[in-house]
C-alpha positions in Angstrom: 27.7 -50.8 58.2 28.6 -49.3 55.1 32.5 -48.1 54.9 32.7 -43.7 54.8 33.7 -42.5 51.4 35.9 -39.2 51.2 33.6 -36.4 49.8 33.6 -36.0 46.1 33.3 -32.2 46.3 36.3 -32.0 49.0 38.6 -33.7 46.7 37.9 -31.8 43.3 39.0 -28.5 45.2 42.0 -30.1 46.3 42.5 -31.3 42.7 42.3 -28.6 41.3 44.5 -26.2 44.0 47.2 -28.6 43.3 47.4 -27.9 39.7 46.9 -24.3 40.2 50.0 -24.3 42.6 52.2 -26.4 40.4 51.7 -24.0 37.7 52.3 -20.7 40.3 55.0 -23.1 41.6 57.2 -23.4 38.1 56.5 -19.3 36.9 57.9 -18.2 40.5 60.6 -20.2 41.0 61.4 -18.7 37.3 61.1 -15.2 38.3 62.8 -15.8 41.5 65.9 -16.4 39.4 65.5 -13.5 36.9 64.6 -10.8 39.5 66.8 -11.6 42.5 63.8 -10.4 44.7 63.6 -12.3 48.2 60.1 -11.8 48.0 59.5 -13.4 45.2 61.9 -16.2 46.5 59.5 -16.6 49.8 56.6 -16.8 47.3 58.1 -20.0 45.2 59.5 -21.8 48.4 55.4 -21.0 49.9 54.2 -22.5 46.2 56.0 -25.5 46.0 55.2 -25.9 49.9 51.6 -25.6 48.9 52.1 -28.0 46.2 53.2 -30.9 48.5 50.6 -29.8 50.9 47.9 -30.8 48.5 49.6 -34.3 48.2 49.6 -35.1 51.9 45.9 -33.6 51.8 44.8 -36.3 49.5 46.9 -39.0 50.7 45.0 -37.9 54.1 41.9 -38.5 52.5 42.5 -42.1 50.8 43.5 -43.1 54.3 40.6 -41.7 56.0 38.3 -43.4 53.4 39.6 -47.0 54.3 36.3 -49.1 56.1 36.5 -50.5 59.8 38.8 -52.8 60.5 39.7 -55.6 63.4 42.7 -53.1 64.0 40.5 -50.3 63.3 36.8 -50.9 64.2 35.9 -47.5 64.0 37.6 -46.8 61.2 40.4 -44.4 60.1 38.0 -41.1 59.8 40.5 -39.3 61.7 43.7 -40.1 59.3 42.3 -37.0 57.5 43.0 -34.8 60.5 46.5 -36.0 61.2 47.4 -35.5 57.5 46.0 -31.8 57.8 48.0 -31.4 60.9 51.1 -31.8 58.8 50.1 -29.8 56.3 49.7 -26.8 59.2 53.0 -27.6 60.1 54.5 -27.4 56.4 53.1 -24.0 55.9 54.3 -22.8 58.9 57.9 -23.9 59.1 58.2 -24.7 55.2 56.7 -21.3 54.4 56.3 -18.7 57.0 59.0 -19.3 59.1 61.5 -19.3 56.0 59.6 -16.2 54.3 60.4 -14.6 57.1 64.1 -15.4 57.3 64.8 -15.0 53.8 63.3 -11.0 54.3 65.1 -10.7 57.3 68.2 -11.5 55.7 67.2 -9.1 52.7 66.7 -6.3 54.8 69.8 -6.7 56.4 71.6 -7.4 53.1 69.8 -5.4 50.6 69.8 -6.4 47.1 68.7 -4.4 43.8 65.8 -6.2 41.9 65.9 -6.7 38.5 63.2 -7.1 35.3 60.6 -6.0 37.9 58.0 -5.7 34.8 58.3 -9.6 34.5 58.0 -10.4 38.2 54.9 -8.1 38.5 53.4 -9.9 35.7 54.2 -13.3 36.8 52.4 -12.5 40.3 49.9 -10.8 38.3 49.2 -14.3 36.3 49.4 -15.8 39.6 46.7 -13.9 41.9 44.6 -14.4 39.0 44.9 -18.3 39.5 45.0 -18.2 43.2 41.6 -16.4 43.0 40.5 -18.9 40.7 41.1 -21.6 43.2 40.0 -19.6 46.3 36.8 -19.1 43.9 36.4 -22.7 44.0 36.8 -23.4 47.9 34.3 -20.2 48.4 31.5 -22.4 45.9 31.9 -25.2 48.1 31.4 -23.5 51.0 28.6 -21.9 50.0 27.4 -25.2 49.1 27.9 -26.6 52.6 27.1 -23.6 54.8 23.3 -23.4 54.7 22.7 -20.2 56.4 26.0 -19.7 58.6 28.5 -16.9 57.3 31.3 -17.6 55.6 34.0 -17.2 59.3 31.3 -19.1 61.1 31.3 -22.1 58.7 35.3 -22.3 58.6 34.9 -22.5 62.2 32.8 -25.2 62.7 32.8 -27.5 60.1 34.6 -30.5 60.4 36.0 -31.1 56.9 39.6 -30.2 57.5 40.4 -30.4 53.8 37.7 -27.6 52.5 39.7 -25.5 56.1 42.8 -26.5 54.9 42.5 -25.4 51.1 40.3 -22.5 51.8 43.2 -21.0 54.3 46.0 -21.8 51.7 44.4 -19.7 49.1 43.8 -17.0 51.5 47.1 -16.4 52.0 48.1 -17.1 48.8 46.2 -14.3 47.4 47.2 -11.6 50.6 50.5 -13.2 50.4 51.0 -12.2 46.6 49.5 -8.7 46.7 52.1 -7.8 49.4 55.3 -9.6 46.9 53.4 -7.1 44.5 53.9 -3.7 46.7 56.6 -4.9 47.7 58.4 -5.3 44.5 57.6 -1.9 43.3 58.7 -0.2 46.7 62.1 -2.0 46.4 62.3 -0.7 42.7 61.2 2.8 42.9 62.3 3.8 46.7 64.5 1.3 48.1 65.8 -2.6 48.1 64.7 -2.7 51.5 60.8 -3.0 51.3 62.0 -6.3 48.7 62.9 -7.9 52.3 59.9 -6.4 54.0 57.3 -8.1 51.6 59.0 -11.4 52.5 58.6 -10.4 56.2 55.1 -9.9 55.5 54.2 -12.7 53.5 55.8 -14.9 56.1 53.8 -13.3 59.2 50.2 -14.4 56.8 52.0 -18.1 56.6 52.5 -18.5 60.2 48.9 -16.6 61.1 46.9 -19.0 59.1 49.0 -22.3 59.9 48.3 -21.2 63.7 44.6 -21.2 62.7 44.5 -24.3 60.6 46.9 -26.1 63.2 44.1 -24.9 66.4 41.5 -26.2 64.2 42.5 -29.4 63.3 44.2 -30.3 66.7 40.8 -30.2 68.1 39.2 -32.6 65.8 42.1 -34.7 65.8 41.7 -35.1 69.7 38.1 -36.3 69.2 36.1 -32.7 68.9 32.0 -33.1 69.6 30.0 -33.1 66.3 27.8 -30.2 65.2 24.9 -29.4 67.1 23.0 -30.2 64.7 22.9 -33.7 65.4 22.6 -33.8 69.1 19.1 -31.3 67.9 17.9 -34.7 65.4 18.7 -37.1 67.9 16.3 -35.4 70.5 13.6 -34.9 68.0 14.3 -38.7 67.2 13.2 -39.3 71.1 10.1 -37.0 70.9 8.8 -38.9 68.3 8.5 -42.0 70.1 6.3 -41.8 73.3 7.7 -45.2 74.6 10.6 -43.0 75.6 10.5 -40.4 78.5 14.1 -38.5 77.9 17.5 -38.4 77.0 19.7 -38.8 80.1 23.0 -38.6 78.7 24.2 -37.7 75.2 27.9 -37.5 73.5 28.6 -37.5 69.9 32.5 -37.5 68.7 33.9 -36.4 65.0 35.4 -39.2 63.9 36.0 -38.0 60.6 34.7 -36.3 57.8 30.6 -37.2 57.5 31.4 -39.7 60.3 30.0 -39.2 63.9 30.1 -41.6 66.5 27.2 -41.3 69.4 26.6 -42.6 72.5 23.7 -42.5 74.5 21.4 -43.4 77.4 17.7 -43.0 77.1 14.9 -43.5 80.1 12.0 -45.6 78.6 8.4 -44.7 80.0 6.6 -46.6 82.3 5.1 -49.1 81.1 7.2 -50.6 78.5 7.8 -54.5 78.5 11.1 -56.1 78.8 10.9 -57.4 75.3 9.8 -54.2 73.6 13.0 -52.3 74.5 15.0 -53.8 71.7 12.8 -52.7 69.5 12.8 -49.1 71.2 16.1 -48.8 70.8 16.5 -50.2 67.3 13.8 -47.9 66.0 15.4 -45.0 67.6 18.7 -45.8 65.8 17.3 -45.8 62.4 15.0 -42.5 62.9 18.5 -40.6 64.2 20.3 -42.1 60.9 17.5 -40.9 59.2 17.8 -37.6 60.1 21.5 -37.2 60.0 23.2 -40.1 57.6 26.7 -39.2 58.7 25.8 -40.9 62.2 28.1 -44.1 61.4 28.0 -45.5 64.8 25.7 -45.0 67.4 25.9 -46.9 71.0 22.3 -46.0 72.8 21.5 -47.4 76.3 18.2 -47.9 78.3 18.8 -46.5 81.7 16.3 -46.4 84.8 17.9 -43.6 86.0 15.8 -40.9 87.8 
């Protein structure tokens, strides 16, 4: 049994939304400084959050790419999941709940933002790079989603790190528009809004972490693969006569492209004591066929009516 690999695609976009945050990262925390605008604050705290994010992302996946083990004989698939757990975590307490502190406290204590031409353009540069990196997590997607929209993939899938990314750069890019409106409103009508933006920004943080966090705590906890599978593995039985029907089917997510299944099959009448290894043997390589992410599969003859 070969050991999973982490997907190639999965861990470009995380690559390159790392870089693209360490950059937003340095030119916010910048105009942070110059500008004195909260917002704009929340923003750099949520950039360098992001940043660290992408680290425990990839350390996630190195750990989930490690082969079965005698500690592990099923591998560490799932290390993936409880890395992106963390990262649900970081974004909400690390971003959103301090965003929304930070405007709470500017609203309450209003402050007068300054060089608001600089700020604008910094968050300018840096929607344009977000969007870049959401552009990436969209290609990837599409690459991935065969004919399911765009909601309904994010939904299903199990790779928590394409989820993970995708969401980021979501509210990244909603997250800087309202900084944006916000900025201007404190400049031309009234300090205030400067604290409402960060209010705002802080309410898409904790929204999408509450997502991200649903999502991966049910594939942490051992969520059933796609449907897809279960559909092969019965066309796997209809192609072989010898068997009458599937009695009893479960398939786990152990990680990404890793599914563990389990089954129990009734063999027609008829067959011989010493075919049945050989029924069972050929079923498992036409299911692996058919879907390649099946890493372990546990099927049992059964005489039950």
């Amino acid at each position: 049994m070969s050991a999973p690999q982490a997907g190639g695609h999965s861990v470009r976009v995380v690559v390159i939304t790392l870089v693209g945050n360490g950059v937003i990262a340095g030119a916010k925390t910048f105009a942070s400084v110059l500008t004195h605008s909260g917002s704009m604050l929340a923003e750099a705290i949520h950039s360098w959050s992001d940043c660290l994010n992408q680290v425990l992302l990839l350390v996630g996946m190195r750990r989930a790419a490690r082969g079965p083990s005698e500690r592990h004989p099923l591998g560490t698939g799932r290390a993936s999941y409880f890395w992106s757990f963390l990262v649900a975590l970081m974004l909400f307490f690390g971003g959103g709940v301090f965003s929304i502190v930070e405007g709470v406290e500017k609203v309450l204590h209003a402050e007068a933002v300054h060089h608001v031409g600089i700020g604008v353009g910094i968050l300018g540069l840096s929607l344009a790079i977000e969007a870049g990196s959401l552009w990436g997590c969209l290609r990837e997607i599409h690459r991935k989603r065969g004919t399911r929209g765009v909601w309904e993939f994010l939904r299903a899938t199990k790779d928590a790190e394409l989820v993970v990314c995708t969401g980021e750069n979501v509210a990244a890019a909603v997250g800087l528009a309202f900084a944006m409106i916000a900025m201007l409103l404190a400049w031309q009508v009234d300090p205030r809004f400067d604290g409402v933006g960060s209010i705002l920004v802080g309410g898409v943080l904790v929204y999408v972490a509450v997502f991200l966090a649903r999502k991966v705590k049910s594939l942490l906890l051992g969520e059933r693969a796609d449907p897809e599978i279960e559909q092969g593995f019965a066309e796997a039985v209809a192609a072989d006569p010898r068997i009458a029907r599937v009695l009893h089917l479960i398939t786990v997510q152990q990680g990404p492209g890793e599914v563990l299944l389990a089954a129990k099959v009734k063999l027609a009448e008829g067959v011989a004591a010493g075919e049945v290894v050989a029924v069972i043997n050929e079923l498992e390589s036409r299911v692996r066929a058919r879907a390649p992410e099946v890493r372990w599969s546990f099927i049992e003859p059964d005489a039950s009516a």
